[in-house]
N, C-alpha and C positions, 0 to 999 in steps of 0.2 A: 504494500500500500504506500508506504514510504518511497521505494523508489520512483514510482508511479507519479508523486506529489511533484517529485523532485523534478521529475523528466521537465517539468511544466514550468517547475521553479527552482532551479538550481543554485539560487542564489539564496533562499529561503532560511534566514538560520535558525528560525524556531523547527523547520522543518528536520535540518543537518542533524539538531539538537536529539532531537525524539526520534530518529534514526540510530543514533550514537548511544543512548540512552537503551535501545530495543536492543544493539547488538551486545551491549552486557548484560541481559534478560535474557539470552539466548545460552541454552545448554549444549555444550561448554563454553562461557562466554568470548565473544570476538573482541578482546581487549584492541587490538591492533585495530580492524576496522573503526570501533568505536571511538579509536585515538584521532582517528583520522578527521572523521567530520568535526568532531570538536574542532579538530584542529581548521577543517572548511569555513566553519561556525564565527571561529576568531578572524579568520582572514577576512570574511563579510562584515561582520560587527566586534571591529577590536575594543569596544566600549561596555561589551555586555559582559556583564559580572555570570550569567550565567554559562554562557559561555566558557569562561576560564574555570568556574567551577566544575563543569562537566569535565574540563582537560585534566584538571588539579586529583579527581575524584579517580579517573582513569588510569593517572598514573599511578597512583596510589594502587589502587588494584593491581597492578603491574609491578608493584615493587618497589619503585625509582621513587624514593622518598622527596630527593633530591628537588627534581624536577616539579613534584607534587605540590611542594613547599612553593616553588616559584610562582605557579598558578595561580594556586590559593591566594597570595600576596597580589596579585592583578585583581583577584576576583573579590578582595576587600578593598580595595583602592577605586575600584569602580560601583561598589554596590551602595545603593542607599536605602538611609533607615532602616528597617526591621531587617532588609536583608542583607546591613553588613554583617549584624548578630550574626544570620546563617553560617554566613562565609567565613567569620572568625571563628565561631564551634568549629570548621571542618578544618582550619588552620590550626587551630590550636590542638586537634586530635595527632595531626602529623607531627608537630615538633614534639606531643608528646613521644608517640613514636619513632623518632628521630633519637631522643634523649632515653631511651628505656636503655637498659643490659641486656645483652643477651640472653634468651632464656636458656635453663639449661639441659642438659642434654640428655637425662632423664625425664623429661616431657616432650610430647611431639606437638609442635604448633600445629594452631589451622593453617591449612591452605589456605589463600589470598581469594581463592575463588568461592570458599565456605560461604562468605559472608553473603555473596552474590546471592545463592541459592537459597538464602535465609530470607534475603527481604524480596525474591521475586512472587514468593508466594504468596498471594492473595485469599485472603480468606471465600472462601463461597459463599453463595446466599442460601445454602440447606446446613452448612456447618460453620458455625463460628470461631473464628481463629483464637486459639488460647495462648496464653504465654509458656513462653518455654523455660521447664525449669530451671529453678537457679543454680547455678557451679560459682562450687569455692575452692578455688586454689592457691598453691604458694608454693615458691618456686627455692631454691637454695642461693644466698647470695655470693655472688660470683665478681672477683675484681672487674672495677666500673672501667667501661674503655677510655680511653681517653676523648675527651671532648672537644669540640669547639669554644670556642672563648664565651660566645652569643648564647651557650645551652646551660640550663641554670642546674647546679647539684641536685639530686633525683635520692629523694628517700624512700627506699626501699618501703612498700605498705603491702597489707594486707587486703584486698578487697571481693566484695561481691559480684559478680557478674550480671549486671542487671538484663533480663531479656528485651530484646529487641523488638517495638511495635510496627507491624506493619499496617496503610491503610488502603483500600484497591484503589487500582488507579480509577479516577473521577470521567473517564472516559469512558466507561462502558455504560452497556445499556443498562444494567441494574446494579444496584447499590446493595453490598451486602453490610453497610457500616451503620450501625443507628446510633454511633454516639453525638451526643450534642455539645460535643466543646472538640476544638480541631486541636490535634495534638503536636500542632507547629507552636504554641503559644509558650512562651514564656512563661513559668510558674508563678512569677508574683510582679503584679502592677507596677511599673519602674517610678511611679509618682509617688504611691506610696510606700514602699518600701527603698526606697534609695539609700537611704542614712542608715537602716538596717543593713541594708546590703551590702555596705562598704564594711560594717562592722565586722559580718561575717565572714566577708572576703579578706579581712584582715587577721581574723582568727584561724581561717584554716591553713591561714600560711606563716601564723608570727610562734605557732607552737607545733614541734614535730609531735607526730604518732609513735608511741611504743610497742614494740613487738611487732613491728612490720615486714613485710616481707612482696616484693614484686608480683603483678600477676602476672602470669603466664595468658600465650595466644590470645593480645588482645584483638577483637575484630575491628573488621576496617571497618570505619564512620562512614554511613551512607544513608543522606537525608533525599526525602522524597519533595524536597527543594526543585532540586536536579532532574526529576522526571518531568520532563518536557514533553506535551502530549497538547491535543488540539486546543487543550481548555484552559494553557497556561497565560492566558492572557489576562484573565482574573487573577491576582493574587489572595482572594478571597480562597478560594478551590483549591490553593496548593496545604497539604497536607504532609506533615513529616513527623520523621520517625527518628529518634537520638538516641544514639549507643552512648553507654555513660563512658566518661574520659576515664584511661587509666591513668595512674600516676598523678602528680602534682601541676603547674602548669605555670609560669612566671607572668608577675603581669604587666610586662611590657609586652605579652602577643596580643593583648586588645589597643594599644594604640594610647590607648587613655584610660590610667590606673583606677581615676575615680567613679569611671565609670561601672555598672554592674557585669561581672562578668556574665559572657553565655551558657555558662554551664556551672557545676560546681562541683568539688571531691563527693564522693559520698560518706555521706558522716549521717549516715542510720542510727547509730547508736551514741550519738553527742549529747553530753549533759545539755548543752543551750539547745531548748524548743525551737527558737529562730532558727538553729542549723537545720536543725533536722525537717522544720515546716520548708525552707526556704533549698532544700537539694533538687539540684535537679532531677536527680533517682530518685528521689523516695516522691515527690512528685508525677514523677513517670509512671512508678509503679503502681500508685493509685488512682491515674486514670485510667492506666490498661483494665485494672480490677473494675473499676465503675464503669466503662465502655461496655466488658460482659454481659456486667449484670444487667445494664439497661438493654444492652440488644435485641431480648424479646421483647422487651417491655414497648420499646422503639418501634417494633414492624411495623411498617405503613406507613409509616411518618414520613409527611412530603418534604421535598429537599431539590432548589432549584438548582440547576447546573447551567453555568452559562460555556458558551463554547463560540467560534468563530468561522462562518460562513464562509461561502464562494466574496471575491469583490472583498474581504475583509472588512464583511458586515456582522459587526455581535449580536449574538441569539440566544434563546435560553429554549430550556428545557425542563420537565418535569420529569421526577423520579420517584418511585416509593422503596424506602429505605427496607433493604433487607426480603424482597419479593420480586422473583423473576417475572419477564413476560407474561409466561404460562397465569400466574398464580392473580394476572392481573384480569377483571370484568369485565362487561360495558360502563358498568358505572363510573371505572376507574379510568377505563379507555375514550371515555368521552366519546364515544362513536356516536357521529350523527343521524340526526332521525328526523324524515322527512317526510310531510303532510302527503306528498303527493310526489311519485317519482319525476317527474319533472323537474321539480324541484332541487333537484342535486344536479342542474344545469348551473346553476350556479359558483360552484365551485368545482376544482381543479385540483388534480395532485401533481408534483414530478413528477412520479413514475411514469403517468400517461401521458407526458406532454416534455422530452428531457429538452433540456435547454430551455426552457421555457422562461422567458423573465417577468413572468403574470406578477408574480410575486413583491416584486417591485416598482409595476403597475401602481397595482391596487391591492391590499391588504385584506382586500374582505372576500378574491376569489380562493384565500386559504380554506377548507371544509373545519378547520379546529379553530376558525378562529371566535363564533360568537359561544358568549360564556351562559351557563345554564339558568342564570334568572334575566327577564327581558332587559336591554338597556347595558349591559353587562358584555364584557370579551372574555374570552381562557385565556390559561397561560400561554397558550400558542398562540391567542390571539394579542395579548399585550407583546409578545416577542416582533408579532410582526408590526403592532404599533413602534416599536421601537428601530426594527429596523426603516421604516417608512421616516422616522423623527432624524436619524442617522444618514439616511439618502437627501432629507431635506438640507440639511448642515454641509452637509459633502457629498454632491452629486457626484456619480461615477462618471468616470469619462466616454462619452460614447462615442465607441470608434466602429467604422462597421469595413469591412472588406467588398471591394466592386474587381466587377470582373470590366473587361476593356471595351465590351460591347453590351450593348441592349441584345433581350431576348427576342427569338423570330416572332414572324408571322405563322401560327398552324393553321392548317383549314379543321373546321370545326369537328367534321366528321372523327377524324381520326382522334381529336379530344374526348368527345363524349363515345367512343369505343374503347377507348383505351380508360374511361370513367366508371365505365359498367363491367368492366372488366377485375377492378379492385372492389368492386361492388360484391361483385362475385367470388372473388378469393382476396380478401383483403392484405396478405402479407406478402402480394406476392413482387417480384421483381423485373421488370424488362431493361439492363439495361442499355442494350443496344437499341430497343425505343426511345429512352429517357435521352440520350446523345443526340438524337432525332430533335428533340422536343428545343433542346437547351442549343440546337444549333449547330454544335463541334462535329471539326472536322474528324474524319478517322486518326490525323497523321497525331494532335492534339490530345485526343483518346489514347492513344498510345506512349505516348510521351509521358504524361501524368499519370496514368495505369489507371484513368479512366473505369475500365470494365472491369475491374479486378478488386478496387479499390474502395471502399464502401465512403472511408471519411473521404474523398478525395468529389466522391460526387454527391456528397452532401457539402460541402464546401462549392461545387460550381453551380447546386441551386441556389443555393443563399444570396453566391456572387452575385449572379445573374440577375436574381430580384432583388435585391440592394440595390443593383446599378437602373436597372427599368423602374422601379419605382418613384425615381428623379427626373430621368431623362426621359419616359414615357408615359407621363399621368393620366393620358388620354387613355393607356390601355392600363394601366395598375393602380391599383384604390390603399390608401393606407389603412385597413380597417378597424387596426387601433384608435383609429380619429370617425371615422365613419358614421354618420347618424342613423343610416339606414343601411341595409342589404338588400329590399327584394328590389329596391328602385332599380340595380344594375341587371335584374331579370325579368321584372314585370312591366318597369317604366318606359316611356317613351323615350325617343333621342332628343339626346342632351341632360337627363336626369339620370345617368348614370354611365357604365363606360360598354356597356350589349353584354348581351347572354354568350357572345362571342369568347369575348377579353375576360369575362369575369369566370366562364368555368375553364378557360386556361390556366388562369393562376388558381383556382381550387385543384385542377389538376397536380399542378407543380406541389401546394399545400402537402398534401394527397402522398407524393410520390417522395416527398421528406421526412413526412411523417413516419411512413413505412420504414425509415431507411435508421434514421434515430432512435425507432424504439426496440430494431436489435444490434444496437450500437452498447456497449458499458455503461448502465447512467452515470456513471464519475467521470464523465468526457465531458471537460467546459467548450462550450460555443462562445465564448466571449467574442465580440466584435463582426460572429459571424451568423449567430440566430437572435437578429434585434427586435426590437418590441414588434414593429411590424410582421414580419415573419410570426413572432410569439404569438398574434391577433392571427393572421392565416391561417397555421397547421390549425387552430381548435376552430378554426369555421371549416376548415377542411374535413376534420373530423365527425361536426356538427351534420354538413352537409350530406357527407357520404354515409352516415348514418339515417337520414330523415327524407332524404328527397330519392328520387329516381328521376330519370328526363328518360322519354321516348321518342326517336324520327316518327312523324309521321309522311308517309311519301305524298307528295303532289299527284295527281291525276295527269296525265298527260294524256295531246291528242295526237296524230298522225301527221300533223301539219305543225308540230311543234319542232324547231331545229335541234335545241339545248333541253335536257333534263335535267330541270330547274329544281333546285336545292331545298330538302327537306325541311316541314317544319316540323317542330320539338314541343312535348309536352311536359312539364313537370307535375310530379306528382307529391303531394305532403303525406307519407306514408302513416306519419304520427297524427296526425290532424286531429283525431277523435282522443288521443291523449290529452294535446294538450289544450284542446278546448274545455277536456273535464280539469285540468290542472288550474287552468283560469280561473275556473268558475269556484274550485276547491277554494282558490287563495281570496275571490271576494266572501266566500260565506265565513271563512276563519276570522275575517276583521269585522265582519258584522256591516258591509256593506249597507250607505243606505238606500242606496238603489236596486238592490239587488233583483227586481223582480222584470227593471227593464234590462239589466245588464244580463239577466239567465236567457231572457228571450234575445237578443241580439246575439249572443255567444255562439249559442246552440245551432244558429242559423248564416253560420259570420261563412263559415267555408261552401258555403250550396254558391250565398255570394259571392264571391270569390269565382266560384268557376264560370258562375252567370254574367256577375260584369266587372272583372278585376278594377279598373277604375274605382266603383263605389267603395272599394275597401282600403283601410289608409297601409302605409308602409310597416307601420310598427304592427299593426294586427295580421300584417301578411308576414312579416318574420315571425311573429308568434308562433301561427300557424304553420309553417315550416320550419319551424325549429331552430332558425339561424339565429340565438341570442346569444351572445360573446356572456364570458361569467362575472362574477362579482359585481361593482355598481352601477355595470351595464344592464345585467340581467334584473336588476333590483330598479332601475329609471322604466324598463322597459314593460316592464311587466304592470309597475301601476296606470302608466301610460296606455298600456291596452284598456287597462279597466276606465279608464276616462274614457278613449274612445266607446267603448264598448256602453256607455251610457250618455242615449244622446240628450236627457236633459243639461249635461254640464260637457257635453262634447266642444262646446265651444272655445273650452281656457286653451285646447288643444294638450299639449303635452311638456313637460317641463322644462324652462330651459335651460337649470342648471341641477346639476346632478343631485344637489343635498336639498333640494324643494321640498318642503312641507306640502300638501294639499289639508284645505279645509272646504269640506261637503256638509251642507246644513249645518246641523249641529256638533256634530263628528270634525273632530281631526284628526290624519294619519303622519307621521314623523319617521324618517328615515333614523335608523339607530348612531349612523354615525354622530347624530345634530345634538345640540344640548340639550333640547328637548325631548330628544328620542331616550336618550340618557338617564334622565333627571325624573320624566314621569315613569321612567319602568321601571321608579318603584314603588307606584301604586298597585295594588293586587289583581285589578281588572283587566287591561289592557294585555294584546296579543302580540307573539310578535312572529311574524310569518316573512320569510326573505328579505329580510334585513330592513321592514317596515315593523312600527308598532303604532298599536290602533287597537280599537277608536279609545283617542281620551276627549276629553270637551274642548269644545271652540274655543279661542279666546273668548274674553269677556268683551261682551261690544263689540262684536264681527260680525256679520250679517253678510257678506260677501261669500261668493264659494271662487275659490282659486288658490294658484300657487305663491307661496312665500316662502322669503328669504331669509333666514336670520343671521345675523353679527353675533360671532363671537372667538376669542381669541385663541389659539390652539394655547397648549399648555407642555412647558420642556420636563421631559421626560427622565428623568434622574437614570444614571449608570447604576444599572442593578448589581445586587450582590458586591458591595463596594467598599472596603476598610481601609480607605484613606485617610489620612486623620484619624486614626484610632490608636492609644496606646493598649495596650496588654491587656490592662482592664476588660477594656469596653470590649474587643475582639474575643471576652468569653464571654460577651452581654451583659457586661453591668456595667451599670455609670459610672465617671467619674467622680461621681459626690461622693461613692464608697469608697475613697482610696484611701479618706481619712480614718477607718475605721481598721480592728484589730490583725493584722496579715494573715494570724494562725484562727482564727473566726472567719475570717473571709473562704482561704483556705478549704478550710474543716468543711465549709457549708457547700463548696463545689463538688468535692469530693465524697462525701458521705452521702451515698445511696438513699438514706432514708430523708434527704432534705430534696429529691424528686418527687414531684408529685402529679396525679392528675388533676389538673386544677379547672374547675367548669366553668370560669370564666364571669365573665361581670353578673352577679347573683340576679335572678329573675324577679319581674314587678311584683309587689306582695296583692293580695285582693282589696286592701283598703286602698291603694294607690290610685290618688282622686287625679292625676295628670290628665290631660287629654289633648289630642294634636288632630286637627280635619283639615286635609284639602278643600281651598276656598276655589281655585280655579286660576290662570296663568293669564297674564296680559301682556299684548305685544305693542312697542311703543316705536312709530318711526322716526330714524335716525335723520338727522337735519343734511342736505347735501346728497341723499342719496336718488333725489326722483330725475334728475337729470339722464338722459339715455348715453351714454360714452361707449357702449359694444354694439353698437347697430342699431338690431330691431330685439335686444335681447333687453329687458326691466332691470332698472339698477336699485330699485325699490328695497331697502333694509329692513328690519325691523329688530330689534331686541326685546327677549323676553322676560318677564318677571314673575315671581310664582305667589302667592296669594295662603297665608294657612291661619287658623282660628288656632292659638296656643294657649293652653289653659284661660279662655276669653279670652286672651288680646291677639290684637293682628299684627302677623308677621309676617315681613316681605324678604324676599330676597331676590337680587338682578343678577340673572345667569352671563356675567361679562366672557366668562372662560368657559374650552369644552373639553374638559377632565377625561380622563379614561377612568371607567369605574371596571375593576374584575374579579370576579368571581371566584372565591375562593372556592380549588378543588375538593373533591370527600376524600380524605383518608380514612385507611383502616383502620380502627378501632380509636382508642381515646390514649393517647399519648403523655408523657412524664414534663415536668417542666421544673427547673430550678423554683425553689420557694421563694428564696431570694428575691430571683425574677417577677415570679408573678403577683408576691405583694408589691411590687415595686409600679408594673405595667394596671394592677388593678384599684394604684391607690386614688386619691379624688384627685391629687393634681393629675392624671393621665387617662381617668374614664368623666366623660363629660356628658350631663342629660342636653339630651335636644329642648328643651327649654331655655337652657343655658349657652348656646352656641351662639348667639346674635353678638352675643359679647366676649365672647372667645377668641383668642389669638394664640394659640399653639405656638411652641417653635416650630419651625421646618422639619429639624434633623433631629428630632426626638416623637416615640410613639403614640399617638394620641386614638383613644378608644373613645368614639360614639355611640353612647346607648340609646339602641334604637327600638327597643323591646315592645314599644305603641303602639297603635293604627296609625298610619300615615307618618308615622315619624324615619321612618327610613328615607321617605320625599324629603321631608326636609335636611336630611342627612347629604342627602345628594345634592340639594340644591344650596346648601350651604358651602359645598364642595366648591361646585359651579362659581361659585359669589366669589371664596375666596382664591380660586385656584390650585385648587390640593388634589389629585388622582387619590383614589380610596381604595381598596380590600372591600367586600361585601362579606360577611359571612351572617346565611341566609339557613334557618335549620340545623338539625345536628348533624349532619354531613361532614361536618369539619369540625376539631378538637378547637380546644382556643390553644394550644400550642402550635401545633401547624399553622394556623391563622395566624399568629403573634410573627412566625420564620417568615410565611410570607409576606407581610409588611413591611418587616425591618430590612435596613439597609445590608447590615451583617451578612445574611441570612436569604433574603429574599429581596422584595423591587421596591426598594426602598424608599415606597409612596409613604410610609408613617403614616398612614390616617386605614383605621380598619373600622367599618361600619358593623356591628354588633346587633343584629335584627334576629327575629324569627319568624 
């Protein structure tokens, strides 16, 4: 897989890295290859401290202390913050071992390669990884060799063997780790323990140990720092594993003596409490022991993993801790479910579509992405909000490849044969046809290996339409941009480009498609399958699924010279589907026309074959099935239902993609709008293809049409982010605690019985006289917007404000911003939580009643809990959202623990929106 990356990106050194990383994973490891890319690694990015730690760690394994020593010195010289600590633990391992005696010769060391085979194993998700028991040994002391000047006198001790934690790499598909504190962290808060820590650090070195004696075979240090894998671009996600130091350690190898070291002797048995709360062993050891025990206790527990895209766009990911695939539901798999098969026209996977850059598009032809209560997206869907936030900040570059000529001229015949032909065996291939089609010569074919060559003629279709789509508009449509499709089949000339040019390039669609999807889907088309293209193959596919065309021949007489060219029938194969899928989707919203919109439906396609004319473009793509996915298939589809109801046939159809329609009394809101948002979460409303409806009219609207609203998108915070986090906080707890006791602090992360299941903000009692009602929402127009600046398109704004009766008094709130609100996923069973924690997250300054929000100012970057437990008060929870600009968590039901809930909020942890809405 690795070298495959490479082919593509040979300069890559996160790539080089996780390559080099693999081949010491590899039984018996490839010290030498793995030297090697390090060493690639450093040639590309001589700046990256990982880098040189990978080369430092390598040699290490290899022996060459030497060498190891020199690394490591790069690799703390260029590391910052948390990760020079890294880098000085694993330097400061080497000169210990640089400084040790030889062992002696009645003991056999490990091999160099033991250690490898020790931390490649990863624990399973059916067996949980235990520790391996403890070894004590001692070795006989033996004349000290001579030294370096630089290496400090070395006092023979006595020590434990602490075993070595490993944790799986964060790359796979399932997660067998359910501990909830990452075991890279440093044992004690550097804020509050400093002055301790110097103390310490001065004790284990200002008085020797008695009765000491060298350990034998210590193993080599090797931290899961260093495992460079697709997801190291988080340093949230990196996870490590620390072999305790042998021996003593001088403290000029941290740079700076007052500073706390990375590690420390182990002093188990030391009269001062501070040593012994403050080792880094005996720290270690106790979280190995509390990881166990919570393990089961953990299964299910959600756990976001973010990771890095094609385009070097970050994504995230959901996982449940400790549970394979297999062991995962629908419930848990989020698998979508659709009113009416038609309705998964909407969305699009890669697999069926590779190269495809829909995704980038538009975020809503994802199938994962709306989330399970209305108004709401998944984690899959906030991922792709995110990437969509990420595209906006830094557009990719679009570059496309053209071939040196426009495509021919075909006569039609041979198109629509060779159409009905993949009709009839859809995978199949011509392509000494396709050479035909695309114009090349034989000599051309041959040179390029044309016929032999599969990416070679997926490359000269893309060329060819990249290039004709510029140079020849008259016969190619961009249908990315497109308002319509059947104009180019049904319409008259000049409202489209003929049934000629347009099943040419369905053809070509058609004949790419085939070709890509028994291609590798891990083959990037960058610059060579662009949005355009991305818009063809899925009308190609739309097409060749839904329609057929048939010659019909001309009559000829006797007296006729020429045999005059066939005409062609199309025929809507699906017609009676998707006329019932129409009709499915107005009765779900509660239509209030429904009775003339059933009778025009049911009779829309008789029409159609009677006097195409009478039938508009969007109800003739209906009807044939040609809806491109996501906010096209969502504009297009309520647009039929306008048509399709000639009392309000008149607004026509929308002309901008996020229109509200308001019919009588009824209004319907597309999900992406603040509105579509904010009322889904009143309990009535539906939401069917990325519409929600009917909630009430404005107040004082009498009007039935389309509207626009203002409001401002909302920046999306870097999920899963410990920037700015000291030690503390990075095991989730404040800073305020760093004032309090180290061995209390301590005592209470690591003591199993201070986990709890904690239910979360206590439930309303029955005397609880609160009460919160939807009053109803008003839209106000913005000054400057009635003026026409895009043609014949309304620049008409509006802003909305929401209306609510709170404990008797009225409260407003003006939706300025359009939040993403998401749905917290359901884990399995009810999960453990620091007590710590949760009085902390459940005290009054961090859960707040929606009565109390109007005057609420949270911080940003701290949790804040919503009790939403009312009628209607989850509306206001949203709409307070909306007012101030905060993206929220919903958790809606006991589908989700308030642990899970709390991970996915926080920044640590999850998408660190900080604001979690608490309803049922």
């Amino acid at each position: 897989m690795y070298d495959e990356a490479l082919h593509y990106a040979p300069t890559d050194s996160t790539l080089l890295l996780s390559r080099s990383f693999a081949h010491t994973m590899t039984t018996p490891p490839r010290l030498d290859l793995a030297l090697k890319d390090a060493d690639s690694a450093i040639q590309y990015a001589p700046t990256d401290w990982q880098a040189w730690l990978q080369k430092g760690e390598t040699r290490l394994k290899m022996g060459d202390l030497q060498a190891a020593e020199e690394a490591l010195v790069n690799a703390v010289g260029f590391a910052q913050g948390i990760n020079k600590l890294t880098a000085q633990r694993s330097l400061g391992d080497v000169r210990a071992r640089k400084a040790m005696p030889a062992p002696s010769s009645t003991r056999t060391a490990p091999s160099s390669s033991a250690p490898d085979s020790q931390v490649t194993q990863a624990p399973s998700a059916s067996s949980p990884a235990t520790p391996a028991p403890k070894l004590t040994s001692s070795l006989t002391s033996k004349p000290q060799p001579r030294r370096p000047p630089s290496a400090p006198a070395i006092r023979p001790t006595t020590v434990t063997q602490i075993p070595n934690t490993t944790t799986p790499n964060i790359a796979r598909t399932t997660s067998s780790s359910a501990a909830p504190i990452a075991s890279n962290t440093q044992p004690a808060p550097a804020k509050a323990f400093e002055q301790k820590s110097r103390n310490v650090w001065k004790s284990l070195y200002s008085s020797p140990s008695s009765s000491t004696q060298p350990t034998s075979g210590s193993a080599t240090s090797t931290n899961s720092s260093s495992k460079f894998g697709p997801l190291n671009s988080f340093s949230a996600n990196s996870s490590s594993s620390t072999n305790p130091t042998t021996g003593t350690q001088p403290t000029h190898l941290l740079g700076n003596p007052a500073d706390a070291p990375p590690g420390y002797t182990p002093s188990l048995n030391n009269a001062d409490p501070a040593v012994r709360a403050l080792s880094q062993q005996a720290l270690q050891v106790q979280l190995t022991e509390l990881q166990n025990k919570l393990k089961i206790s953990n299964k299910g527990a959600l756990s976001i993993r973010p990771y890095t895209a094609a385009g070097n766009i970050d994504c995230l990911r959901l996982f449940y801790l400790g549970m394979t695939q297999l062991e995962l539901t629908a419930r848990e798999l989020s698998t979508p479910v659709y009113l009416h098969p038609i309705f998964n026209y909407m969305h699009i996977t890669a697999a069926s579509y590779p190269g495809s850059t829909w995704l980038n598009i538009d975020c809503e032809t994802s199938a994962y992405y709306e989330g399970k209560l209305p108004g709401t997206v998944s984690i899959g869907g906030y991922s792709e909000e995110y990437r969509e936030h990420q595209l906006l900040i830094a557009p990719l570059l679009q570059l496309s490849l053209e071939s040196a000529t426009t495509l021919p001229v075909i006569p039609l015949n041979q198109i629509v044969q060779r159409l009905q032909t993949l009709q009839r065996n859809p995978t199949s291939e011509d392509n000494e046809g396709l050479r035909g089609f695309l114009g090349l010569s034989q000599l051309i074919a041959l040179q390029s290996g044309f016929s032999t060559n599969r990416q070679r003629q997926i490359e000269y279709i893309c060329m060819g339409l990249n290039r004709s789509l510029y140079d020849a508009p008259t016969r190619f449509v961009d249908f990315s941009k497109a308002r319509n499709i059947s104009n180019n089949t049904l319409g008259t000339v000049g409202q489209g480009i003929s049934l000629h040019h347009f099943l040419y390039q369905i053809l070509l669609g058609a004949e790419l498609l085939v070709r890509l999807r028994k291609e590798p889907i891990t083959i990037s088309y960058a610059g060579v399958v662009t949005d355009p293209l991305s818009a063809l193959i899925v009308l190609s596919s739309l097409w060749m699924a839904n329609v057929t065309i048939t010659a019909v021949p001309v009559t000829t007489t006797l007296t006729t010279a020429l045999i005059p060219a066939p005409n062609y029938t199309l025929y809507a194969v699906n017609s009676q589907q998707q006329i019932q899928g129409l009709i499915r989707f107005a009765e779900a919203l509660s239509w209030p026309l429904m009775g003339e919109a059933r009778a025009y439906i049911e009779n829309s396609y008789r029409a159609l074959i009677v006097n195409p004319t009478s039938v508009g473009f969007d109800m003739c793509d209906w009807l044939f099935g040609l809806i491109l996915p996501g906010r096209i298939f969502r504009h297009r589809i309520m647009s039929c239902l306008v048509f399709a109801s000639p009392t309000i046939r008149n607004i026509n159809s929308a002309p901008y993609w996020d229109n509200g329609l308001i019919v009588k009394n009824k209004s319907y809101w597309p999900k992406s709008t603040v509105l579509g948002r904010v009322l889904g979460g009143l309990r009535n409303p539906k939401s069917v293809c990325g519409w929600l409806g009917p909630v009430p009219a404005p107040e004082g609207w009498t009007e039935t049409g389309w509207v626009k609203l203002n409001s401002r998108r909302v920046d999306i915070p870097v999920p899963i982010s410990t920037t700015g986090q000291d030690t503390l906080e990075s095991l989730g707890f404040g800073s305020s605690e760093a004032n309090e006791d180290p061995e209390a602090l301590i005592h209470s992360i690591v003591d199993p019985n201070e986990w709890i299941p904690s239910p979360g903000p206590p439930p309303r009692r029955a005397s609880d006289t609160s009460r919160t009602q939807f009053k109803g929402f008003r839209l106000t127009q913005l000054a400057g917007t009635a003026t026409a600046a895009l043609g014949s398109l309304p620049t008409i704004e509006y802003r909305a404000s929401v209306d609510f009766d709170i404990n008797g008094k009225l409260g407003t709130y003006v939706l300025y911003s359009n939040p993403v609100f998401v749905s917290a996923p359901p884990c399995v069973g009810t999960h453990l939580i620091n007590r710590r924690r949760a009085n902390k997250y459940l005290s009054a300054d961090n859960v707040i009643k929606v009565a109390d929000l109007k005057e609420a100012y949270p911080e940003a970057d701290k949790l804040v809990i919503i009790d939403a437990q009312g009628a209607s008060e989850e509306v206001v929870a949203r709409a307070w959202c909306a007012e101030r600009a905060r993206h929220a968590v919903i958790r809606r039901g006991p589908d989700c623990c308030f642990s899970c809930a709390v991970a996915v909020a926080t920044r640590r942890t999850g998408l660190g929106v900080n604001v979690l809405i608490w309803s049922i």
